[in-house]
Each structure stands twice: as structure tokens, then as C-alpha cells.
N, CA and C of each residue as an Amber inpcrd file, in Angstrom:
protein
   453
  24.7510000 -22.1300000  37.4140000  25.6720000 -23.0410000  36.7460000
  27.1000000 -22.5420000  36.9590000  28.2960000 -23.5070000  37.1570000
  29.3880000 -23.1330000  37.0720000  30.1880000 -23.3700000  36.3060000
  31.4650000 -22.3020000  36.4790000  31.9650000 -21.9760000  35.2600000
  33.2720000 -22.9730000  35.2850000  33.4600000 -23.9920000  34.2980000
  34.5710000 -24.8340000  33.7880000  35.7030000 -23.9630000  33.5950000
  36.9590000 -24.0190000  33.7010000  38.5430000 -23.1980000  33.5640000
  39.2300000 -24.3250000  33.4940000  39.1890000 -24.7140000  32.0790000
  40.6540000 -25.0440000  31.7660000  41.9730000 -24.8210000  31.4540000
  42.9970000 -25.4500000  32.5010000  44.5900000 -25.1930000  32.6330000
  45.0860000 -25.6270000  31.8810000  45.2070000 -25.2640000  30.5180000
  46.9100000 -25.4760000  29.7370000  48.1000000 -25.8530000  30.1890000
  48.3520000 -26.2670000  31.2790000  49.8840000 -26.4690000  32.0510000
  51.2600000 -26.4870000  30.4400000  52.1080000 -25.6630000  30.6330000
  53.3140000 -26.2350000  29.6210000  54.6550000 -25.3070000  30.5390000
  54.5800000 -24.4620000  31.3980000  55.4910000 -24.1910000  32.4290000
  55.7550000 -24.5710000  33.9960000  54.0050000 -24.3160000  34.1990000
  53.6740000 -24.8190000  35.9060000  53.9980000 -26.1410000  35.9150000
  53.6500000 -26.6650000  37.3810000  53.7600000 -28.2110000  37.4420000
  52.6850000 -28.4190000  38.2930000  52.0870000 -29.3140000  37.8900000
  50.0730000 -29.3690000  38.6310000  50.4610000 -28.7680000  39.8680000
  50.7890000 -29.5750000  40.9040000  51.1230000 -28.9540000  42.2340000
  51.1120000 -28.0620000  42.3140000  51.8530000 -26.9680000  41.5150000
  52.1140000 -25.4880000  41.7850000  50.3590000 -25.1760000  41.5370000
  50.1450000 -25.1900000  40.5260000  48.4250000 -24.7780000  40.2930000
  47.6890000 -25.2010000  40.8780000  47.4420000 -26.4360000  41.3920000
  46.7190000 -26.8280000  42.6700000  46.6820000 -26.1650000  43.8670000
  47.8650000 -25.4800000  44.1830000  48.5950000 -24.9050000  45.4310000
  47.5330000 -23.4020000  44.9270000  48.2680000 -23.1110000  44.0830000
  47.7390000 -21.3060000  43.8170000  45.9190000 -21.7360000  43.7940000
  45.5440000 -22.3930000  42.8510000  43.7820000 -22.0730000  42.7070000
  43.1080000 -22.9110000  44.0400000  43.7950000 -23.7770000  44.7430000
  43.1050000 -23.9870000  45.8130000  43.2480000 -23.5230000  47.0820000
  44.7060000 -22.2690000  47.3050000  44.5460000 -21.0420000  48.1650000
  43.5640000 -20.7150000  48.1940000  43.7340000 -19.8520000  46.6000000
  42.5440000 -18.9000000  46.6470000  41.0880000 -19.0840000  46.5310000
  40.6170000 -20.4720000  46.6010000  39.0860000 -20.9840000  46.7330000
  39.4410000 -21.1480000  48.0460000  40.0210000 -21.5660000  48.9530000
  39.9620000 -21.4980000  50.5620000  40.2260000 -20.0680000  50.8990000
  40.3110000 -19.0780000  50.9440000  40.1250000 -18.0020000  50.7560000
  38.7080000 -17.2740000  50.8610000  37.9510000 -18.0120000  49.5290000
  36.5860000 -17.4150000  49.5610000  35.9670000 -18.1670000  50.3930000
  36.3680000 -19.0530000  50.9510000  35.1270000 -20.1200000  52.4800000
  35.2240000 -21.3000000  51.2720000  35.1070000 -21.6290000  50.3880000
  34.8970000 -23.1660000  49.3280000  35.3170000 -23.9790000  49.9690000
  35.1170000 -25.0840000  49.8970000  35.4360000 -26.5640000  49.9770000
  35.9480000 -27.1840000  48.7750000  36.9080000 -27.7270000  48.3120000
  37.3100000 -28.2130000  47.0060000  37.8100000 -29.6860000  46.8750000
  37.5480000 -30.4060000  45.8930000  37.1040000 -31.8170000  45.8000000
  38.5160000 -31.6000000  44.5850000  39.6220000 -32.3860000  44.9290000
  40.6830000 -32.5190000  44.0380000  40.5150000 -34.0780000  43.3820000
  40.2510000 -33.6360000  42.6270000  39.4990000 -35.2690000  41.8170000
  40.6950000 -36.2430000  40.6770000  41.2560000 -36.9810000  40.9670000
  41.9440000 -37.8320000  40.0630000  41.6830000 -38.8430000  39.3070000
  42.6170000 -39.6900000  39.1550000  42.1790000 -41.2980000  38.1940000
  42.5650000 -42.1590000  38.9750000  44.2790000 -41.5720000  39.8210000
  45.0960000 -42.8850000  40.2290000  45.2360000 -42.2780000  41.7770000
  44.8780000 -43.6730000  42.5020000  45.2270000 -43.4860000  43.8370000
  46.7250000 -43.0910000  44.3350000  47.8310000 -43.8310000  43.7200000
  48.8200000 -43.1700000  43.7320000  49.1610000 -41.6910000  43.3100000
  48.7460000 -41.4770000  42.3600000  49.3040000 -40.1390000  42.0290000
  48.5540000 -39.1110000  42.8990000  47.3320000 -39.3840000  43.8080000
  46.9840000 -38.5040000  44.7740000  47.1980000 -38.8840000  45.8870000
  47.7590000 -39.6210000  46.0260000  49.1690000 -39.6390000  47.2910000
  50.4860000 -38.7830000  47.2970000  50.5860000 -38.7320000  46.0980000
  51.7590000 -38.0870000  45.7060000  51.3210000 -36.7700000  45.7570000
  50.1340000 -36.1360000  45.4210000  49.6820000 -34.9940000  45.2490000
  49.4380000 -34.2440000  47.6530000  49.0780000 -35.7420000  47.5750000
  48.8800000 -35.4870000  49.0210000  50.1780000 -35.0340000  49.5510000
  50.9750000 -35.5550000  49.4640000  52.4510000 -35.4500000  50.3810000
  52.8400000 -34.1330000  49.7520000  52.8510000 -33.6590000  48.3970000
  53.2900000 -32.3460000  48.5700000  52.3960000 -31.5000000  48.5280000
  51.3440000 -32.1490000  49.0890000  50.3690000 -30.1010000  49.8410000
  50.7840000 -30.0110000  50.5640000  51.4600000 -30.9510000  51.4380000
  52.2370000 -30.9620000  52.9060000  53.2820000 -30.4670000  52.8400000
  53.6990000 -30.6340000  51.9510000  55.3630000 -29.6650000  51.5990000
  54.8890000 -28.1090000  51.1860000  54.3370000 -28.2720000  50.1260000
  54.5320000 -26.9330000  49.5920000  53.8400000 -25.2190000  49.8750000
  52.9800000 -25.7680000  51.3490000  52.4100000 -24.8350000  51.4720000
  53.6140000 -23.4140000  52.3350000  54.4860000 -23.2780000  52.6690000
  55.3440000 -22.4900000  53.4960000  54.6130000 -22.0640000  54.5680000
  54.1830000 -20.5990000  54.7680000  53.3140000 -20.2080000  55.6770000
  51.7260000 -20.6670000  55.4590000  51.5650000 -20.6850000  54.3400000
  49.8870000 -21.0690000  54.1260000  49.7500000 -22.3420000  53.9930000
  49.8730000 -23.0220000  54.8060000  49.1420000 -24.5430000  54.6920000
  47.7590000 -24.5730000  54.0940000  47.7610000 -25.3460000  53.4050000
  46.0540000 -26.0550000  53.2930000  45.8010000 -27.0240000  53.5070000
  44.6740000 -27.5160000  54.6460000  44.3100000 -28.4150000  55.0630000
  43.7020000 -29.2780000  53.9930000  43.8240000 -30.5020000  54.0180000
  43.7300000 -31.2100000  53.4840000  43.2080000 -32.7860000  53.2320000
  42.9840000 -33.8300000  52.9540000  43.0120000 -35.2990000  53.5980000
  42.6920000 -35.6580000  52.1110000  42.8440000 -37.5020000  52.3350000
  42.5670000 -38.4910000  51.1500000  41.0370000 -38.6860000  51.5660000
  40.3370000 -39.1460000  50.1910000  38.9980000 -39.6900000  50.6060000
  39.0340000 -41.0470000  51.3830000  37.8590000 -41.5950000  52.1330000
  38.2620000 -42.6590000  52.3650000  38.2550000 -42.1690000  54.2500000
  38.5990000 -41.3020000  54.6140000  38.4450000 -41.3200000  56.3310000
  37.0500000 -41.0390000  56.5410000  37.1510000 -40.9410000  58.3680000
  35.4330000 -40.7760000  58.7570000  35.4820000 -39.6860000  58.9080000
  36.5150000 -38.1730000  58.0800000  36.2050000 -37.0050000  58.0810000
  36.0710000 -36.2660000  56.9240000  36.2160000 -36.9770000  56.2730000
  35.9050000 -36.3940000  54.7830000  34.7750000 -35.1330000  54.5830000
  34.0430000 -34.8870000  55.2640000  32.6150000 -33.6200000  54.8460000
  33.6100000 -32.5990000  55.5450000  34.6190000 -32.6940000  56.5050000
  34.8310000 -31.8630000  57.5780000  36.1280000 -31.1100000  56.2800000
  36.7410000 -32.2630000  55.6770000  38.2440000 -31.5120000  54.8710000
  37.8990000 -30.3240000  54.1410000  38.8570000 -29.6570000  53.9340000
  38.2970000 -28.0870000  53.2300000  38.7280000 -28.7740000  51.7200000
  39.8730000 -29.5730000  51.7170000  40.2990000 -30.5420000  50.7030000
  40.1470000 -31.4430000  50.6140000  39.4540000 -32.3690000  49.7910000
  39.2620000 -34.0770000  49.4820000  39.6600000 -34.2010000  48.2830000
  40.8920000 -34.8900000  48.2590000  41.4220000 -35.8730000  46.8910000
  40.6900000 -37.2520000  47.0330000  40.3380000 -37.6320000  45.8280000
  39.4050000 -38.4720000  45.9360000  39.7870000 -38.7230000  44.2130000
  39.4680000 -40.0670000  43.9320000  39.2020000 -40.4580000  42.6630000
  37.6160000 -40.8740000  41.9840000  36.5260000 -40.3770000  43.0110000
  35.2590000 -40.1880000  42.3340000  34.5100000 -38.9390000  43.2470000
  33.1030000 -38.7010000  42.5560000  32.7440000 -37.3710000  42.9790000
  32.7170000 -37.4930000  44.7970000  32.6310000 -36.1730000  45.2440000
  32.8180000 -36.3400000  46.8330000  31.1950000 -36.2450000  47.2560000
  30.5530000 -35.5830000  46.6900000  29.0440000 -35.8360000  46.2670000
  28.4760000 -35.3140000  48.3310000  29.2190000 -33.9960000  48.4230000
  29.4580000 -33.6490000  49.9410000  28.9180000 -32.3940000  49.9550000
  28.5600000 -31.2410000  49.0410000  27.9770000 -30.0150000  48.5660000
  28.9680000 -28.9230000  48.6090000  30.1470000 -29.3080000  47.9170000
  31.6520000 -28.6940000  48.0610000  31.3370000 -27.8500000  46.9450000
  32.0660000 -26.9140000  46.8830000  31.9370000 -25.5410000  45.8960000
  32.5370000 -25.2660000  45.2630000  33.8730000 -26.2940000  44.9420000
  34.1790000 -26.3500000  43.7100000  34.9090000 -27.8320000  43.7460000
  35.5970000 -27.9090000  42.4980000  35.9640000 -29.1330000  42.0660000
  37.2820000 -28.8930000  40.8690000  38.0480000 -29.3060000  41.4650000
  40.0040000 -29.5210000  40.3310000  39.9850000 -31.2760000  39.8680000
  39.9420000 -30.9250000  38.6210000  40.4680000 -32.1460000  38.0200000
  41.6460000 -32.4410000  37.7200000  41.8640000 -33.3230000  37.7790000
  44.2160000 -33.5620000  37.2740000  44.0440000 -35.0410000  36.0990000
  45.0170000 -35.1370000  35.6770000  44.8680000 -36.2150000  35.4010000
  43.9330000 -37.2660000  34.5330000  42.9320000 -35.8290000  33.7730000
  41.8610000 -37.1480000  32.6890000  40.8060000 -37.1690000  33.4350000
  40.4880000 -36.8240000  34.7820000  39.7120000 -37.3530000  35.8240000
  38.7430000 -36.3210000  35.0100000  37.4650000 -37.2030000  35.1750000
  36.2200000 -36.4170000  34.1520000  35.2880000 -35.8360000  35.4450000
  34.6830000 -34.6800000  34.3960000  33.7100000 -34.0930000  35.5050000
  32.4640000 -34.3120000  34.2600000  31.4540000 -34.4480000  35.1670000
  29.8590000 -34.8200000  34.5620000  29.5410000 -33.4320000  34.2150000
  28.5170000 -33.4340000  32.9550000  27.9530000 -31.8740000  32.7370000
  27.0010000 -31.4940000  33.8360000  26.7480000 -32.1450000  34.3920000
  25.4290000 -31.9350000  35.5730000  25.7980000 -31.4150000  36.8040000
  27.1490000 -31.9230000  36.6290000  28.3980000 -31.2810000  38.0970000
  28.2290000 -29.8160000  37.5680000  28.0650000 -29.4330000  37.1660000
  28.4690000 -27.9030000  36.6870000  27.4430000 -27.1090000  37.3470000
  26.0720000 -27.4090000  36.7900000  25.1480000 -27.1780000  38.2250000
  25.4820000 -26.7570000  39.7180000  25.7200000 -27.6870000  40.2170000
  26.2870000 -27.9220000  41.5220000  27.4860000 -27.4060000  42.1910000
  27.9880000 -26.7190000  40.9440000  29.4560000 -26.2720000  42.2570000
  29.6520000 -24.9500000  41.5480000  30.9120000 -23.7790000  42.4930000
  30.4100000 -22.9370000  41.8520000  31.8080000 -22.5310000  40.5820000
  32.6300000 -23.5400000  41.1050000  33.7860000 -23.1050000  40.0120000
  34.4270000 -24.6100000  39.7010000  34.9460000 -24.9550000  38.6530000
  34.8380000 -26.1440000  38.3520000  36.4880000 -25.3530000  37.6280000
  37.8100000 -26.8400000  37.5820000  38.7190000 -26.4620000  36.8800000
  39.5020000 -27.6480000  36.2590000  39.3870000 -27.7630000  35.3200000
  40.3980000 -28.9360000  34.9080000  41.9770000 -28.5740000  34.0790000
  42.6780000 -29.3350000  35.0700000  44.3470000 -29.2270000  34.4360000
  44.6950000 -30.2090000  33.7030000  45.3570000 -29.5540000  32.7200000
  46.0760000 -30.8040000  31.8760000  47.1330000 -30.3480000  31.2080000
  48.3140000 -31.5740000  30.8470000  49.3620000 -31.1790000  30.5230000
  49.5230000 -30.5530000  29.2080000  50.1050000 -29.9750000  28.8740000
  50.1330000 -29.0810000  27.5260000  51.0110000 -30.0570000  26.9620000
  52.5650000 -30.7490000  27.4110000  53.3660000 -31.1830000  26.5690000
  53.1120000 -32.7810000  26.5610000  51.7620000 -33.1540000  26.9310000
  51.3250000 -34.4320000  26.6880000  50.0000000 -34.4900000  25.7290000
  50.4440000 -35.0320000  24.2810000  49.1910000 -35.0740000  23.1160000
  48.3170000 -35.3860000  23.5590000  47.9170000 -37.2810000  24.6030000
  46.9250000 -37.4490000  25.0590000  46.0590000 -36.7820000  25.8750000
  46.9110000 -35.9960000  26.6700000  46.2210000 -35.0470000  27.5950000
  45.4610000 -34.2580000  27.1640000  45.9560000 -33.4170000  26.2980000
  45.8690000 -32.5490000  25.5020000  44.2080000 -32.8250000  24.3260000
  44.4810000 -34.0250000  23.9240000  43.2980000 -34.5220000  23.0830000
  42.1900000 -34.9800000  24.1690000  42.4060000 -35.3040000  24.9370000
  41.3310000 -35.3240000  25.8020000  40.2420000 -34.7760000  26.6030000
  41.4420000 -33.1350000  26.9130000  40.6640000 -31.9770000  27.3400000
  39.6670000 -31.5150000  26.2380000  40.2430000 -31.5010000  25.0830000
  39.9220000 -31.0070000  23.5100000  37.7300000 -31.5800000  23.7070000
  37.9130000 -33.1000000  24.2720000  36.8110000 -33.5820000  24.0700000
  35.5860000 -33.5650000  25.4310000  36.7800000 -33.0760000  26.8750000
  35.9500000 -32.2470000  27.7520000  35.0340000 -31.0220000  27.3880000
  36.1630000 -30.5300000  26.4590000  35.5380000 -28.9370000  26.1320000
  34.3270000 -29.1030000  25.3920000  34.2740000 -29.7610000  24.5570000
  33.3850000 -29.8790000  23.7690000  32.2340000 -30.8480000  24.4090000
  32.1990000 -31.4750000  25.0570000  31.1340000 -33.1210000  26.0210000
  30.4380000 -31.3520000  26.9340000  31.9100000 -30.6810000  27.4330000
  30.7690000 -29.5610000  29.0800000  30.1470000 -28.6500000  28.0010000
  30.8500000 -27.8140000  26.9830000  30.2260000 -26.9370000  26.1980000
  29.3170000 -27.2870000  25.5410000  28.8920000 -28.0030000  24.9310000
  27.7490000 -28.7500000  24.2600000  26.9490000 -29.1900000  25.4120000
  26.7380000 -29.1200000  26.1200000  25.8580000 -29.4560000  27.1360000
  25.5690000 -28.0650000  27.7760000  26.0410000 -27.0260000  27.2590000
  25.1410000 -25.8850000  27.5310000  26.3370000 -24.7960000  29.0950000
  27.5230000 -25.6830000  29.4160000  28.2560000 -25.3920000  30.5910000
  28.8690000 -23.8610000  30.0690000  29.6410000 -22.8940000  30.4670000
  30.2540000 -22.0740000  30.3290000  31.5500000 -22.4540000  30.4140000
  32.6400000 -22.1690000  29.5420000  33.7940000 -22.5620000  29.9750000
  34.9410000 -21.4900000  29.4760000  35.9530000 -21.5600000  30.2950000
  37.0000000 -20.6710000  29.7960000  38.5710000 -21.5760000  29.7440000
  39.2740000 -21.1500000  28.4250000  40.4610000 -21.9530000  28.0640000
  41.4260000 -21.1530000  28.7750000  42.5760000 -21.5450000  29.8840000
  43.6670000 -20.6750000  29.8430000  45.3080000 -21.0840000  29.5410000
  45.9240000 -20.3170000  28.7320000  46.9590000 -21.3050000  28.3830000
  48.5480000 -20.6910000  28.4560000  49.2730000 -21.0070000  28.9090000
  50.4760000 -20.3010000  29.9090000  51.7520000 -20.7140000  28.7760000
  51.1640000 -20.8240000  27.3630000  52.3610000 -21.5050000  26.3440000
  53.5870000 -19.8210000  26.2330000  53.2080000 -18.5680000  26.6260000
  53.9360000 -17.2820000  26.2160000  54.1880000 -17.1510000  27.9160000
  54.3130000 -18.3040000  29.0060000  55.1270000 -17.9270000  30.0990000
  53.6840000 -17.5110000  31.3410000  52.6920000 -16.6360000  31.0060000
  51.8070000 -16.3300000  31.5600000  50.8960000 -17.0980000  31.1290000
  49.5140000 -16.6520000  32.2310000  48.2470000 -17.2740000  32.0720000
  47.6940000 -16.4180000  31.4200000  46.8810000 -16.4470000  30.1610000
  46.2890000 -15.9770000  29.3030000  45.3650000 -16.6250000  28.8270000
  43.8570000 -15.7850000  28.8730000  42.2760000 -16.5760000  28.1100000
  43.1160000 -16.7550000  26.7840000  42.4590000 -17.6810000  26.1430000
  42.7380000 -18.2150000  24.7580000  41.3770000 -18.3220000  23.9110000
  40.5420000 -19.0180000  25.0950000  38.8120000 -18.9300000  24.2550000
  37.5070000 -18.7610000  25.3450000  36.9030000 -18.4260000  24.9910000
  35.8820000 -18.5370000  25.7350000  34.3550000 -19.1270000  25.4160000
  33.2790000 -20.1000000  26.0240000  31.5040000 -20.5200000  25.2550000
  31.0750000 -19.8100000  25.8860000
């Protein structure tokens, strides 16, 4: 089973955390499924992996081409259902408790200085943890990333 990490965002800006935790899962060999709500806003997410990588690019693509199994990255707004090894949520975008199974690191971001966001993760935590998932809270409100809780 894999382990859920939820992002507190209230300094970073998704991008930046997308950038850092999906280095370092391309790094270990992973494949990672960047999962949203809105096709636009992972367009937007698309155009600056293209910017922001400097020397380390990460390859990347939208779901939707005839190479999608091949991307080390698929933004996609439903599961990529491709045997990828982990999975970033942005945006509300829900992950199933059964996904947890299946991949080996699972992470959902959400905004800290947005209530809805915020109340929503509240009811992730509790839908993956109650279903038996492992999860860890991390929350960057003192500048750093710091555990806050752990199931």
C-alpha cells in the first residue's frame, strides 16, 4: 500500500512543489500521473514545467496523445490507469482509496490560504485514512516543511 503526503502549500506555489517532488520521483525510475480537475489549469501547469526546469528538465506531456504510457509525466484530469508509481494531485482532484494499493507514493497539494481547499483535503484525509491508507500531513505554515500528523 502507498503512502498518501499531504502538502499544506501557504509559501510554495504548486509549480514549485510539483517541480521539487516530481524531480525527485524521476530520480528513483517512477512514472508520475499529475492529476487535476481543469484542463486549463494543466495547461498552465504544462507550460511551466517547460519553464521551470533550468538544467533539469522533466519530461513531460498532456493526456490525450498516442504517447502517453511512454511520458515519465502525464497531466491528465482522470486516473492514467498505465501502472505509474506514483500519483500528485492539485487542485481537489480526488484520488480513490484503492489507488493507494497501486502506486507507490501518492501526494496531494492544496492551498493552505484557500478555506475550500483546505476543507476538502480535511475530508481526503479522513475518506484515505478510514479506509485503512497510511498518510502523512506536511505543513510549511513556520516557512519549512514540517510533519504535523501522521495514521
Amino acid at each position: 500500500m502507498g503512502q498518501v503526503n499531504f502538502y499544506h502549500l501557504t509559501h510554495s506555489s504548486v509549480e514549485e512543489v510539483v517541480l521539487n517532488l516530481s524531480s525527485r520521483a524521476l530520480e528513483q525510475g517512477w512514472k508520475v500521473e499529475l492529476r487535476g480537475r481543469n484542463p486549463d489549469r494543466l495547461d498552465w501547469l504544462d507550460q511551466k514545467l517547460w519553464l521551470m526546469g533550468d538544467e533539469s528538465f522533466l519530461p513531460h506531456g498532456l493526456a490525450g496523445g498516442p504517447h502517453d504510457a511512454l511520458q515519465p509525466i502525464l497531466l491528465g484530469t482522470r486516473p492514467a490507469g498505465d501502472g505509474r508509481e506514483a500519483i500528485m494531485a492539485v487542485d481537489g482532484a480526488e484520488i480513490a482509496a484503492e489507488e493507494t494499493d497501486a502506486h507507490k507514493r501518492l501526494w496531494i497539494l492544496f492551498d493552505g490560504n484557500d478555506p475550500e481547499a483546505v476543507q476538502h483535503a480535511r475530508g481526503q484525509w479522513k475518506a484515505l485514512t478510514g479506509a485503512g491508507a497510511k498518510a502523512i500531513y506536511w505543513s510549511e505554515e513556520g516557512g519549512r516543511w514540517e510533519k504535523k500528523a501522521e495514521s
